[in-house]
Structure formats: C-alpha cells, structure tokens
PAPA-223764 format. One line per field, with one value per residue (C-alpha): residue number from 0; residue in one letter; chain; x, y, z. Coordinates in steps of 0.02 Angstrom, whole numbers, padded with zeros to 5 digits. Each point is the difference from the previous one (the first is absolute). Last residue first. Layout:
PAPA-223764
i: NUM ...
aa: A ...
ch: A ...
X: X ...
Y: Y ...
Z: Z ...
//
This chain:
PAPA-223764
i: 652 651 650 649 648 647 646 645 644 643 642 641 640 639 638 637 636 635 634 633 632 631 630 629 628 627 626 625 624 623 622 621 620 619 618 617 616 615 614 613 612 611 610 609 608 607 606 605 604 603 602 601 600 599 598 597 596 595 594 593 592 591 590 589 588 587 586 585 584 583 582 581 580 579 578 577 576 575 574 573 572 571 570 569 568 567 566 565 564 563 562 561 560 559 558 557 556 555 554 553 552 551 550 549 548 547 546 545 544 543 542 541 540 539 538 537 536 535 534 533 532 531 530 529 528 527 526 525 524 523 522 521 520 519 518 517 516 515 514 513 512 511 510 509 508 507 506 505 504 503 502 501 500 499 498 497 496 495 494 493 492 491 490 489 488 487 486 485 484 483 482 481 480 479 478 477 476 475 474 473 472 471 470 469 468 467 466 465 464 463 462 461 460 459 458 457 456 455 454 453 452 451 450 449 448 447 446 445 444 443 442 441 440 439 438 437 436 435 434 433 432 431 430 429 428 427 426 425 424 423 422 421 420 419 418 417 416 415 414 413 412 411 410 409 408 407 406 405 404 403 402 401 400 399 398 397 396 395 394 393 392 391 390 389 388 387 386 385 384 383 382 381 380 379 378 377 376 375 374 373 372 371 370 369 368 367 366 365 364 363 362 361 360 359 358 357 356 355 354 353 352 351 350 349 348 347 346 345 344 343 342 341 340 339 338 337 336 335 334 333 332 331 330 329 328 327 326 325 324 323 322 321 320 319 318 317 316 315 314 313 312 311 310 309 308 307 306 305 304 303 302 301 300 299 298 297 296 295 294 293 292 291 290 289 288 287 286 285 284 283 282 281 280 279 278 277 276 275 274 273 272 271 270 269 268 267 266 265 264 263 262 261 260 259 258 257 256 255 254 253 252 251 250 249 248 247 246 245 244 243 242 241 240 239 238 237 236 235 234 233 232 231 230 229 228 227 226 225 224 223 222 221 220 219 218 217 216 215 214 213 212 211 210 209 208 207 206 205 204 203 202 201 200 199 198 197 196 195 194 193 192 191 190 189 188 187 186 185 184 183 182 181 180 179 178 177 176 175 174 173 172 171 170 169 168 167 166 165 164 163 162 161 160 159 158 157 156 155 154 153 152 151 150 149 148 147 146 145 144 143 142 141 140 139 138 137 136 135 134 133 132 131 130 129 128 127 126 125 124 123 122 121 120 119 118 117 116 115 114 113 112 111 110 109 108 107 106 105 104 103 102 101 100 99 98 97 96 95 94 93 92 91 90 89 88 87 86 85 84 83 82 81 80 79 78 77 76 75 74 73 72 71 70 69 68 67 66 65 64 63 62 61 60 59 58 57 56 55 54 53 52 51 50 49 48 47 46 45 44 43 42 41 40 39 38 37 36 35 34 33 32 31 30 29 28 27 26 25 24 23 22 21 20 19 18 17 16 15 14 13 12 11 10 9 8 7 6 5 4 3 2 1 0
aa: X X X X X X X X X X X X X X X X X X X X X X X X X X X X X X X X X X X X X X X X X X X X X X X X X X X X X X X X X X X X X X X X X X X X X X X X X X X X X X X X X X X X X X X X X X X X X X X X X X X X X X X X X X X X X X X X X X X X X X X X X X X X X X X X X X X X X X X X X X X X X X X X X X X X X X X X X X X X X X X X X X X X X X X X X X X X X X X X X X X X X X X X X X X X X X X X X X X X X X X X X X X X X X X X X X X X X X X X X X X X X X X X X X X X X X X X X X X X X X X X X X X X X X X X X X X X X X X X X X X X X X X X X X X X X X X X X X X X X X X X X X X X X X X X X X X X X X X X X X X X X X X X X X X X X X X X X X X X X X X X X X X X X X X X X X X X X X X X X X X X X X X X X X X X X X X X X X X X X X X X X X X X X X X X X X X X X X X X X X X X X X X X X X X X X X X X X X X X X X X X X X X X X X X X X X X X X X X X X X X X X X X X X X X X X X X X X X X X X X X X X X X X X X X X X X X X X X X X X X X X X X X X X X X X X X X X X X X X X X X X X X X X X X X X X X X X X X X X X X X X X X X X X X X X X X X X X X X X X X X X X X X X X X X X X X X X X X X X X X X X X X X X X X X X X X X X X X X X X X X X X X X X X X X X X X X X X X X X X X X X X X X X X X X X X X X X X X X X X X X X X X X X X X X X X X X X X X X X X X X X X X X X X X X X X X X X X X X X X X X X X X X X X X X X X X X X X
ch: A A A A A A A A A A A A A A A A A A A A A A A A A A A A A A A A A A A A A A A A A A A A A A A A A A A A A A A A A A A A A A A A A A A A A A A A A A A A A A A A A A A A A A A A A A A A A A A A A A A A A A A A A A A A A A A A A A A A A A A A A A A A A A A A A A A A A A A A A A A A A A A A A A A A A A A A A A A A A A A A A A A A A A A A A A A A A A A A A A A A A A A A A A A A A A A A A A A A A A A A A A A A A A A A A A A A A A A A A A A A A A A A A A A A A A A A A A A A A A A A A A A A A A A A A A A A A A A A A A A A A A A A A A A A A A A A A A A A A A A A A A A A A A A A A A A A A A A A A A A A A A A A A A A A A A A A A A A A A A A A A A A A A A A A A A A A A A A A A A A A A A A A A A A A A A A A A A A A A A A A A A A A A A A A A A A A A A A A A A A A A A A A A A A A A A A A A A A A A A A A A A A A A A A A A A A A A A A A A A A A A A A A A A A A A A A A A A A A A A A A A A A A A A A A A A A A A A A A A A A A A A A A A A A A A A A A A A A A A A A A A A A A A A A A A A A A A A A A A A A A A A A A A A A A A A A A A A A A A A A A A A A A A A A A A A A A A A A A A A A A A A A A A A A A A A A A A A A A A A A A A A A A A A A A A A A A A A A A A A A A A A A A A A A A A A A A A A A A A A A A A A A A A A A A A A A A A A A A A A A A A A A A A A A A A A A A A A A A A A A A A A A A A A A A A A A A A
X: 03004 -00056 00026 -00152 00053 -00096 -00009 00042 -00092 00041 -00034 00139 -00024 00113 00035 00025 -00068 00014 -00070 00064 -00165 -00006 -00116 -00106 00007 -00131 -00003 -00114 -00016 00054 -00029 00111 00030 -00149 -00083 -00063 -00137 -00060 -00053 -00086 00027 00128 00077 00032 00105 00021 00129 00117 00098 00181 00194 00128 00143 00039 00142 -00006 00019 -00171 -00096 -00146 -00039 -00190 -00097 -00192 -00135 -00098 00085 00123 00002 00122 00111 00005 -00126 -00012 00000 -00052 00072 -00080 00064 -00141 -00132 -00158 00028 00125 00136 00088 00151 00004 00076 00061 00011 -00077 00057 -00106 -00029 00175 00014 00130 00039 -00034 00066 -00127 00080 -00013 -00011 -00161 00012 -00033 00070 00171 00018 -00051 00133 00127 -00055 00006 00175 00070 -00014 00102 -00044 -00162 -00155 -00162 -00182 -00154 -00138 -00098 -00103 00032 00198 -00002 -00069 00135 00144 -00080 -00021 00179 00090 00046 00193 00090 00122 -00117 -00184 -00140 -00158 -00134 -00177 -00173 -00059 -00065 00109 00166 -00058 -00041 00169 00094 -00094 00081 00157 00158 00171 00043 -00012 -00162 -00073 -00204 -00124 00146 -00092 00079 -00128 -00074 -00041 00109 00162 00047 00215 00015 -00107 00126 00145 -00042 -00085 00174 00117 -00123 00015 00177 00078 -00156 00100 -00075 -00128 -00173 -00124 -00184 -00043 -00180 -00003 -00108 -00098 -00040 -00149 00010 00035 00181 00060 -00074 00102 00152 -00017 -00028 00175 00034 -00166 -00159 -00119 -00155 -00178 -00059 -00036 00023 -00145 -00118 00045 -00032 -00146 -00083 00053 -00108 -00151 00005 00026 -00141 -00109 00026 -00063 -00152 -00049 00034 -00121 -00026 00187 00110 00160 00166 00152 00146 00165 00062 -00056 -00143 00014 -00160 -00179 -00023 -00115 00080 00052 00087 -00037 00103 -00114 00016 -00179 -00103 -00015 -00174 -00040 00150 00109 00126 00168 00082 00043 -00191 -00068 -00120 -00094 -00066 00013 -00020 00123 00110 00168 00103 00009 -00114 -00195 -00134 -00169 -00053 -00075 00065 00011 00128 -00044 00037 00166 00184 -00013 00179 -00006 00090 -00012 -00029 00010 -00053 -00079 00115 00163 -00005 00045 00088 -00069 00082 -00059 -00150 -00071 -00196 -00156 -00176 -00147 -00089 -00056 00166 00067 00192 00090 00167 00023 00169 00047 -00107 00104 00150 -00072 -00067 00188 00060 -00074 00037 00175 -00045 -00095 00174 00112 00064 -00060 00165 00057 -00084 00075 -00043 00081 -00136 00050 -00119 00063 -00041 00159 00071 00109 -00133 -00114 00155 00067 -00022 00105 00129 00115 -00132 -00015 00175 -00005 -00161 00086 00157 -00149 -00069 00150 -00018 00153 -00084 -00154 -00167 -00009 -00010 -00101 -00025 -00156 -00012 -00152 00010 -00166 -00013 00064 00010 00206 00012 -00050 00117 00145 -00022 -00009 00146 00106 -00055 00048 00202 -00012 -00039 00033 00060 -00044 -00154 -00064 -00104 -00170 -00106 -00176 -00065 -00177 -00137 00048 -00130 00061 -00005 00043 00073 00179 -00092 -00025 00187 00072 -00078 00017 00198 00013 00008 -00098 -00176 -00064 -00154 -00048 -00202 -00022 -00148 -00077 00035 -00018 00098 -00049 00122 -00015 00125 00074 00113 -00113 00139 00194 00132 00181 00102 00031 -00164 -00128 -00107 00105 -00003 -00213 -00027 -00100 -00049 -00026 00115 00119 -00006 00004 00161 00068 -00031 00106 00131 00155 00056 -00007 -00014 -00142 -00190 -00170 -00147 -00132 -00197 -00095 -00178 -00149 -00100 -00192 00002 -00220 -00038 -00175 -00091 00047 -00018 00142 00125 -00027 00178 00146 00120 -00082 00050 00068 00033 -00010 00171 -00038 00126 00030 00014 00077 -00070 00058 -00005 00124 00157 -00138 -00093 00164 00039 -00173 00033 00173 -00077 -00139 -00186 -00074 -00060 -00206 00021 00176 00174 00134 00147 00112 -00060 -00126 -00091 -00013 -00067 -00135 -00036 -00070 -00084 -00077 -00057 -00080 00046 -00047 00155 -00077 -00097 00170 00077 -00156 00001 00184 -00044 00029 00049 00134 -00182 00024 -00011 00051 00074 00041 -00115 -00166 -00085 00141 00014 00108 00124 00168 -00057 -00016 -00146 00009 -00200 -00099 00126 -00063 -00191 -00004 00119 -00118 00081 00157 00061 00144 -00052 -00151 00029 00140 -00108 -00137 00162 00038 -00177 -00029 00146 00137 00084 00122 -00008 00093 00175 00103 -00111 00041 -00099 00120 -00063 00127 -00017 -00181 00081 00144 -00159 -00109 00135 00041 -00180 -00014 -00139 -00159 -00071 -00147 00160 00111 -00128 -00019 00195 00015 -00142 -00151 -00111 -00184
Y: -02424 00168 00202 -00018 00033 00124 -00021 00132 -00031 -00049 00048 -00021 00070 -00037 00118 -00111 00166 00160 00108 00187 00063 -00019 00072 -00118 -00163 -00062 -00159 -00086 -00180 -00176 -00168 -00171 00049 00120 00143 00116 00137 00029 00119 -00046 00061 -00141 -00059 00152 00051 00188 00092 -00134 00071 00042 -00043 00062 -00066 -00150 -00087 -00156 00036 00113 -00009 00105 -00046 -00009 00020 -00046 00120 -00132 -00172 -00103 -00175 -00140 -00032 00040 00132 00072 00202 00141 00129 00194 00174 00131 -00044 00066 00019 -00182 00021 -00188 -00101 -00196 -00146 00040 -00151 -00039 -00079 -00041 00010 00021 00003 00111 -00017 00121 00007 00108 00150 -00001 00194 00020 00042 -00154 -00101 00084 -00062 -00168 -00003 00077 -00112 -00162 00059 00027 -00181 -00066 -00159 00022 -00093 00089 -00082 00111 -00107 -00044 -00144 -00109 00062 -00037 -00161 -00065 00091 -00087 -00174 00014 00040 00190 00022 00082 00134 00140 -00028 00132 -00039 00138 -00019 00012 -00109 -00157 -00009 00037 -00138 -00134 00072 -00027 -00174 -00048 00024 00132 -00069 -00011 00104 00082 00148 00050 00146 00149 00129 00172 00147 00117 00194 00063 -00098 -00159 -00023 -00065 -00145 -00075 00042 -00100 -00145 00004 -00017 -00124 -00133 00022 -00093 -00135 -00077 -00022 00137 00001 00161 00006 00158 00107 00207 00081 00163 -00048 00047 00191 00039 00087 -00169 -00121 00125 -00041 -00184 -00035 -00076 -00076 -00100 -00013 -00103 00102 -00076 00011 -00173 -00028 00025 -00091 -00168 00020 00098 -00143 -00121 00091 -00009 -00156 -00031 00100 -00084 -00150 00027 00109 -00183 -00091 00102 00109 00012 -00074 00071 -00056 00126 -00059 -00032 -00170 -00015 -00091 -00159 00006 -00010 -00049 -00114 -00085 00080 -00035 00106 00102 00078 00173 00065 -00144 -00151 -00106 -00152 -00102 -00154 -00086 00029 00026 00182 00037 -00071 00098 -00072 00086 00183 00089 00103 00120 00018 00165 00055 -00115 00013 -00081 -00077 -00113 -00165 -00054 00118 00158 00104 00171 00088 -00056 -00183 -00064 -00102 -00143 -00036 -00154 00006 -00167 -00147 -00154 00076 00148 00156 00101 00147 00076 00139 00073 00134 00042 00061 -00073 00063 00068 -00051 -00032 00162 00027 00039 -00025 00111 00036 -00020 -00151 -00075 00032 -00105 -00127 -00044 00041 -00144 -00122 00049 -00051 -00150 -00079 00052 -00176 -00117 -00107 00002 00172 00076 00160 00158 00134 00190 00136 00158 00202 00037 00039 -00139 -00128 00048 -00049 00120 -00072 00142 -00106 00023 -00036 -00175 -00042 00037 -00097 -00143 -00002 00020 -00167 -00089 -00191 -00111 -00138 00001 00009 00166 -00055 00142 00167 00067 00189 00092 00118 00125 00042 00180 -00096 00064 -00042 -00190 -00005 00094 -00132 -00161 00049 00016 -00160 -00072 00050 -00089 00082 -00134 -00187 -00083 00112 -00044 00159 -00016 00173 -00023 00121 00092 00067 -00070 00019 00154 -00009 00146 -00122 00041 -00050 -00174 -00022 00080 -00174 -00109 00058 -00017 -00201 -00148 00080 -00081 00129 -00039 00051 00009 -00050 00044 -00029 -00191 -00026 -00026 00025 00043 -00037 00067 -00047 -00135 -00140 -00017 00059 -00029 -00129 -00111 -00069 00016 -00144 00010 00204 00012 -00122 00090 00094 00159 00094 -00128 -00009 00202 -00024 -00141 00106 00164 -00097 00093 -00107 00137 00183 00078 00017 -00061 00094 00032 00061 00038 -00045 00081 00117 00083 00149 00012 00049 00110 -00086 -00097 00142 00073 -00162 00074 00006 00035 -00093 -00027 00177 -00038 00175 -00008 00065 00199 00016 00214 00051 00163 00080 00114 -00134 -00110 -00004 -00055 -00086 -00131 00012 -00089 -00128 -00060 00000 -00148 00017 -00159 -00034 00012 00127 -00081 00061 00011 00149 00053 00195 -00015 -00134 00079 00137 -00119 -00081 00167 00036 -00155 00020 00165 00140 00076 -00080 -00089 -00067 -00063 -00078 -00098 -00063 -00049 -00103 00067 -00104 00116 00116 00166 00174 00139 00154 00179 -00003 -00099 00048 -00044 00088 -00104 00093 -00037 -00197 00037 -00090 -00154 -00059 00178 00046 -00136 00016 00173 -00046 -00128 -00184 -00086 -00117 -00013 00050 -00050 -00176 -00013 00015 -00117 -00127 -00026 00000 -00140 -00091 -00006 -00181 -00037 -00064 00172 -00038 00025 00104 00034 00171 00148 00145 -00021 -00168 00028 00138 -00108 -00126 00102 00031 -00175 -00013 00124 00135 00011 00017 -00152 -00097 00039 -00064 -00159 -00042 00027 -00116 00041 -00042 00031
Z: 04747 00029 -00067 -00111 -00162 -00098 -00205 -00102 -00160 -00180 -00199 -00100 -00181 -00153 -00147 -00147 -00111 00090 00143 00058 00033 00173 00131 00045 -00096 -00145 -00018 -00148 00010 -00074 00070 00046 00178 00096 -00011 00135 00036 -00170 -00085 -00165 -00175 -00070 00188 00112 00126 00061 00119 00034 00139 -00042 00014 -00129 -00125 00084 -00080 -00078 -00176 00031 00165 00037 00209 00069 00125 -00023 -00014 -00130 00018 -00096 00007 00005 -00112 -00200 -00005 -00188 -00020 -00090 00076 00026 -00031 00060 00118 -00084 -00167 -00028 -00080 -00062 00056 -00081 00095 00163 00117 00160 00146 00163 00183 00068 00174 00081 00186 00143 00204 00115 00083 00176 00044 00073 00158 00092 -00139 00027 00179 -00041 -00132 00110 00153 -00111 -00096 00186 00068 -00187 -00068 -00037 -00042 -00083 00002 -00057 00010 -00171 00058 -00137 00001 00198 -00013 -00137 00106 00123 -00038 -00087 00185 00017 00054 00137 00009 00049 -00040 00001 -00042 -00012 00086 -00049 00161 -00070 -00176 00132 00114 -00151 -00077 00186 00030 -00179 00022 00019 00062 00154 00164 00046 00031 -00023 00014 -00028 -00010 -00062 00019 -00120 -00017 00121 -00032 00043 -00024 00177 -00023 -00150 00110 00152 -00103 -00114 00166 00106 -00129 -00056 00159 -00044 -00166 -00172 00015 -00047 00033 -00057 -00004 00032 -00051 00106 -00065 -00194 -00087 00046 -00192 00038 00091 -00145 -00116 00095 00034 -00210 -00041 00204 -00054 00109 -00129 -00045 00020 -00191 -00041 -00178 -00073 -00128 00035 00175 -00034 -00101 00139 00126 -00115 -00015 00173 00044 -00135 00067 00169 -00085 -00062 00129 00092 00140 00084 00115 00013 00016 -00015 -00086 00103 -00044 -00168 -00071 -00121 -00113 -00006 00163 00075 00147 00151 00183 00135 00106 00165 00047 -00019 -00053 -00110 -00043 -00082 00063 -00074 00117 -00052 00161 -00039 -00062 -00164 -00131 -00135 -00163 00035 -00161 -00116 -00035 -00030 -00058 00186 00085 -00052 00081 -00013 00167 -00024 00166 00122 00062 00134 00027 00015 -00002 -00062 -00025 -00165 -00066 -00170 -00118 -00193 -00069 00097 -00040 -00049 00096 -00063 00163 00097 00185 00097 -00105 00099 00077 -00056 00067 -00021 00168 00177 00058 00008 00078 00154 00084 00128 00004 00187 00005 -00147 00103 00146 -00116 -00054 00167 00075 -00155 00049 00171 -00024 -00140 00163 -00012 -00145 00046 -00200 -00023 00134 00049 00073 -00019 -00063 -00006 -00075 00069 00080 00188 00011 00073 -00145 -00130 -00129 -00178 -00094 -00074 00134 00125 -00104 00028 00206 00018 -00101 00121 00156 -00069 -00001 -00057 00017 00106 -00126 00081 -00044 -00183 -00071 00050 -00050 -00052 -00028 -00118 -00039 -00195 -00073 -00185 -00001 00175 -00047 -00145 00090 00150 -00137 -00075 00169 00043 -00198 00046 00170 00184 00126 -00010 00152 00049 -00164 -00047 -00066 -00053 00034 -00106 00039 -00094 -00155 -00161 -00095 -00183 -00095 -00139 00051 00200 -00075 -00072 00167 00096 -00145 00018 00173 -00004 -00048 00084 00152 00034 00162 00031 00211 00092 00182 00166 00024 -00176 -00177 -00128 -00187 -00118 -00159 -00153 -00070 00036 -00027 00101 -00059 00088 -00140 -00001 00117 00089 00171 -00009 00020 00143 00112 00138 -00057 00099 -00014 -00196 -00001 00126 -00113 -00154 00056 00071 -00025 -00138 -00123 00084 00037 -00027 00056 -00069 00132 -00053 00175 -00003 -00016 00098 -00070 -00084 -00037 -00203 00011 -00145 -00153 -00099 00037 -00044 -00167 -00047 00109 -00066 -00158 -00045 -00181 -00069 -00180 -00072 -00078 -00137 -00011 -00199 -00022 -00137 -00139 -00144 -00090 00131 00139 -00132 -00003 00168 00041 -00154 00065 00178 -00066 -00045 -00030 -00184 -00035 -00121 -00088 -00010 -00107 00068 -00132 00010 -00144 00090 00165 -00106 -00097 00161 00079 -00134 -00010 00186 -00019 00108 00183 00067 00132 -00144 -00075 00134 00023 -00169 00010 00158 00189 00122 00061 00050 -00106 00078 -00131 00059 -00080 -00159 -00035 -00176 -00100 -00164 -00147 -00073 00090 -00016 -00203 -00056 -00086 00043 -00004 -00147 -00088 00033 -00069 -00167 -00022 00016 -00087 00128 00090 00163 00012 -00106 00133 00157 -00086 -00018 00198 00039 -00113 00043 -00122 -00096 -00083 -00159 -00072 00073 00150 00114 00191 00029 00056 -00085 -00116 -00042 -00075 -00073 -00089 -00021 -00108 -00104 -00046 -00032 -00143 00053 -00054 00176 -00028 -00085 00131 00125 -00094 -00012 00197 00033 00069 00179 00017
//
C-alpha cells in the first residue's frame, strides 16, 4: 500500500519539511507532503528511520565496515541480477543491504536491477570483488545434437558484387540473371531484397547485391561473415577508381576470394591488360602473370563472357568446398531489414545451416520472433529455405540489423526471452571489446593483446602516399607490426570508419578533411582519428606510442562548488567544514582546491562526507554537508571548495 509524504512523517514523528530534505537527499524527487511513496519504497524508510529495539536497529543501520560477510575474495553475480539476489550472493540480508546503500546516498529497492554504480559501490563497502557473469547465449550451436548424426552436404557459393560507381556492378547481376532489375529502379541506386539466387546448368550461385562496401564491412563489424567470394567489377574503360581500391582493402581485410570481372570490353577504349597492370599494383596478381586471381572480361551490356565468369564462380567454390547441414534448425544472417508499412518489420536472411519453415521461432539480435510468411528474390512465397538461399521474412518483433545472427529456436517464448535478456546486458554494460587507440597502444603491447597494428591512411596528394606507408612500416618493432590495410587520397568518409570499426584500425589523415557522416560515425564508434599536417609528427607519434611515451592530453572539469559556512572538530578526522553546495556536486574521495579571496590556498581529497550522522557518498546543489579534507586543518568561514577531475582528451578530431 502506497503513503503520502505527510503520513510517513507523521508515523516517524518527524516534521514534514524534514522528512523531505532526507527524502531529497537520498535522491527521491519529493516536492511536498501529498506525494506519494511506493510501498516498498516507504517500508525501507520506516526501517531505517524508525524507532525499533536497540537489537533490531543495529541489525538494519549497521555500519558497512561492521557487518561480517560470509563470502570473501570473489562474488559471481549474473548482470541480471536484482537487489535480492545481490544480496544472497552476499551471504546477508536484503534489508541490510538496502539500509547501507541507503545510508551512502544510494535508494534502492529488493526487487531493483543491479546496475555498475551499485557493484562499485559494495566493492568500496566490503572486501570483495564482485565478477558480473553475462549469460552465455550459445544458440549457435544449440541442441542441434540431438537431432542425430548432422551429414555436410554442398551448398552454394555466396558472391557480393563490388567496385567502383558506374562500373556496372547491377547490369552484370541483371545480365546474369536475366532480367530487368535496373529499368524499374530509381535514381540509379539498387533496390530489391538485397540477394539473389541463380540457377544455372552446373549448379547455383547466391549474389549478394549490397548498395556498396559499407553493408559488406558493416556485417563482418557484427562478426558476420557470409561472402565466399567477391566479384570485384572493373570498367575496362575507366580503370582502378577511388571506391575500387576500397572495395580490395575491404575484401582483403574479411580474407574472402576476389574474382575480378572486367566490365565494358566491348567498349572501343577498353584495356584489359591496363586494368591487369592496376590491380597487380594493388596486390591482385593475375593467373596468367604468375598470381593466384581470376580475372574474366565481360560485358554486361553484350552479356559476353557472362558463362565464363559464372564458370569460375563454381570453380572457386569447388576449391573451397562449400558445405553445410541441411537436416537441422536453421541459423543464418540478416542482410538487409526495413519497417514496412503494410506488414511491419521485414528482413532478409541468408540461411547458413539447416532449414528454415514456416512457423519457425527465432531470435535476431535484439528481435525475436516467428516466421509468418517467407518470399524468395522473385517474391513468390515458400515454405521452406535452405543452405545459401536469401529469403524474405515477416514476423518480427522489431527492425533487425544488418549483421545479427538468425537462429531458430524452440519457442517464441524462449525467443523473447533471449532478446530480453540480451538487452538487459546491453544496458547493463558497456561493451568491453577495447578500441585500438594511439593513448592505450603501449600497454595493449605489454599485455600480449596487440601484435599488428591496422591503419587507415588518407593523403591529399598520391606523391605522399608511398612516403608515410614506407616510414610507418619501417618503424615495427618486435612485439607489433605496422599494417597499413587501406590508402587513399581525399578526405576521410564513411567507408574508412565502417573499415576502421571492422578491422580495429587507427585513422590517420594528412591534409585532408573527415566529412560530417563520419566524424559523427567515428565519435559513436569511438575510433581513434588524428590528421596532420606535418609527415614527421605521424612517425614521431607512432614511434612514441610503440614504446610508451605518447602522453595523453588532460582538461579540468569542475564537478561542483561549495562554500564554507561553519568549521567544527570532529574526533575522528580532525578539523571539518560545514558546508552548503552551490553547483554541482561534491563527491566522497574527490579532488579538490581550498580557495580564499580567490586564491587557492591548497589542493586535497575529501576524506569524509556526511549529511547529519550519515555518510554519504555525494551531495548535490541546494543542500548542506559535513567535509572533512585530508590533511588540512587550515579551514575558515566563506572558505569555498572546488571539486573537479582531469579529464583525458583523446588526441582526434
């Protein structure tokens, strides 16, 4: 049963006014006596407010220092864990638990999630280190045992078609297929479920048309890797083009096969030996040279050398033996998703493994859900879809993403769990895969994590291409190589943070710019971007981040002011300073200044915070508190306090 403010001060004898100053100060949003406190919410202040047995009372408001844990060294608790839980991992009550939270500024409730401000919280409070154990979601793999002895049986190839704009990348996949597709598109930019499947005499062939490079890298980011081969298309009147030499460094980056088509040959300016000779440079040594790359001159326009390409297609897929289980549930990728008007989130998945049916439960990512209809590239509806084959489906929860793993599971209702469960953590954690930054390259080094470090390199001119890759792979050292995956000439963009975010790679940009899209991208995705204007500032820094030298840049942030109203000794820390906060907040064990007239006087942790009797762990504007700083005794009236932090700045846009 709910109560108001005014009846709760009456039940604690206390004048209402001061009810709510504490109320406020353990961070509850009252104004005035009507309003209102949940049940649980109030039974936690009656306990720890209220006048009990001396016995019972000191089992409630119990020092944290005194109270006996039966568990010491490390505590498991699952990031889904409620205040309750916390607790009997613990080996204590629940309300004794609460009632310290409570006394250190923190308001909880039994059945309230655990969060990382709580965990660090009775860290600092008790002698434990608590370890958060994520439930391990192994639906990949999942009993697909039981289902009998699983036979590898050959699928199709999976092509993406890449290269530059214009090229031709969707006449040739319109050729191949025999169709229509660019006629009924808009503006030139393909349009459709993002994947095909082929039939021909020798076999069939799934063509993943994607709208450029970036869904490609965007899918393997998410540890999604559903190309076998790329079909890389190079007008043979036009050559090697900025985007080309993106697509290469994406597909090396994934380790995929290339096959190259060159396009146009029916062109009387094409050159197919001038494209061999551009390619070679960029590591794509032709089999008639002495290398290991297919190329086929096609024309998409005159559908000539379409068999051939096809030809090598299933030849390379031979070579790799493509296999998967049919006989099994299915699991696969989301390639494309879009909301629908009519039918609602729609997705397009790549099966990978088993066989996926209508009715099927499954969970994608953070969506779940189950299969309600499911159309194949020429929109005809199926019942079934198999290894390789891009289906169309309806009867998700939500909008996917590009990249999440498909899998069909046992129910809807263990579907939605999953995801459920899967967004808890998410909000829970921050996800702990570290970010490659110049900053943090030397400790990386001396851990064992790092042993090749990946750049991105953009120049504004190509005479200063070849001079910084030269000197950037010359200063390697034992312990970790220079990499440069991509060079390019312009100004940074999106493909190069989508690239970067895919491989763990630094940026490194000399006299160009970074477009808004990604500047914006690479701030969400945290890579490390720096531009110079200078060749030898990029091999100094690089240079001194390989042994350790790079010394991160700091700025002050100030948390909060205080002001000095009333000094006092206190018996266990000495001088204190009864204070009022007029900005901001002060925190226990923060740094701060003394100033008097202006002048700072000395600098200091806070060694002890409190509010009346209670230790606290911060307090914010508007309210008064007790301060007690380490080490200085030299405190007077009108005093103010300027609690702040050193901030690190990454060294990037």
């Amino acid at each position: 049963m709910s109560m108001r403010v005014h009846e709760l001060a009456k039940r604690l004898n206390i004048e209402i006014k001061d009810l709510i100053v504490e109320l406020k100060g353990l961070g509850l949003d009252v104004k005035s006596g009507l309003n209102v406190l949940d049940k649980e919410t109030a039974a936690h202040i009656i306990e720890l407010f209220y006048t009990q047995p001396e016995e019972k009372k000191e089992e409630i408001i119990l020092l944290p220092e005194e109270i006996s844990l039966p568990h010491e060294g490390v505590i498991s608790v699952l990031s889904s864990s409620t205040i309750h839980n916390l607790a009997e991992s613990l080996g204590i009550k629940a309300n004794a638990l609460i009632a310290t939270l409570m006394k250190k500024g923190l308001m909880v409730t039994i059945n309230q999630p655990v969060t990382a401000e709580i965990i660090r919280l009775i860290e600092n409070i008790y002698t434990v280190q608590i370890e958060i154990k994520t439930p391990v979601f192994d639906i990949e793999e999942d009993d697909d045992h039981h289902q009998g002895e699983q036979i590898l049986c050959p699928r199709p190839p999976v092509v993406t078609i890449m290269g530059h704009v214009d090229h031709g990348k969707t006449k040739l996949l319109d050729a191949i297929r025999q169709t229509n597709v660019v006629d009924g598109e808009s503006g030139g930019i393909t349009q459709h479920i993002g994947a095909y499947k082929v039939s021909l005499p020798a076999g069939e062939v799934t063509f993943l048309d994607t709208p450029g490079h970036q869904a490609f890298t965007a899918m393997r980011s998410r540890g999604a890797q559903v190309t076998d081969v790329v079909v890389l298309v190079v007008a043979a009147d036009d050559g090697v083009m900025p985007q080309t030499e993106e697509a290469i460094d994406h597909a090396l980056a994934a380790g995929v096969t290339i096959v190259v088509a060159v396009n146009k040959i029916d062109l009387p300016e094409a050159n197919a030996d001038k494209i061999k000779a551009q390619l070679a440079d960029h590591g794509l040594q032709p089999e008639e040279w002495g290398g290991k790359t297919i190329f086929v001159e096609v024309s998409a326009k005159k559908k000539i050398g379409l068999d051939r390409l096809l030809e090598m297609l299933l030849l390379e897929a031979e070579l790799l033996e493509l296999k998967a289980v049919y006989d099994c549930t299915a699991s696969g990728t989301i390639i494309e998703a879009r909301l629908d008007k009519g039918w609602g989130p729609v997705a397009t998945v790549l099966i990978q493994k088993g066989t996926l049916q209508i009715g099927d439960a499954f969970v994608a990512g953070l969506s779940w859900g189950r299969v309600r209809a499911m159309f194949d590239d020429k929109g005809v509806k199926i019942k079934t879809a198999t290894p390789s084959t891009p289906v169309e489906v309806l009867g998700f929860s939500g909008v996917p993403v590009a990249g999440d793993i498909f899998k069909v599971v046992s129910s809807e209702k263990e579907a939605k769990q999953i995801a459920t469960q899967r967004k808890d953590i998410i909000a829970f954690e921050k996800p702990l895969t570290a970010r490659i930054t110049l900053d943090e390259l030397y400790s990386q080094i001396q851990q064992g994590v790092l042993k090749e470090l990946n750049v991105i390199l953009k120049v504004d001119v190509a005479g200063s291409l070849e001079v910084i890759v030269d000197s950037l792979e010359k200063i390697g050292t034992e312990k970790v190589k220079i990499r440069v995956i991509h060079r390019g000439i312009g100004d940074i963009n999106e493909s190069d943070v989508m690239l970067a975010d895919a491989s763990n790679a630094v940026i490194i940009g000399f006299h160009v710019g970074i477009d808004a899209v990604a500047k914006r991208l690479s701030e969400e995705k945290e890579i490390d971007v720096r531009i110079y204007t200078v060749i030898y500032k990029i091999i100094e820094e690089l240079t001194e981040a390989l042994v350790g030298l790079l010394e991160p840049k700091y700025k002050e942030v100030l948390l909060g002011i205080a002001e000095i109203r009333d000094v006092f000794r206190a018996s266990k820390i000495g001088t204190a300073a009864g204070s009022f906060v007029k900005e901001g907040k002060i925190g226990r064990n923060a740094t701060v200044r003394l100033k008097r007239d202006g002048k700072v006087i000395s600098e200091a942790k806070i060694a002890s915070l409190r509010r009346f009797k209670d230790d606290v762990t911060e307090v914010v504007a508007g309210f008064e508190c007790g301060i007690g700083l380490d080490g200085v005794t030299d405190i007077k009236s009108g005093d103010i306090i300027e609690s702040y932090t050193m901030e690190k700045i990454k060294q990037t846009l």
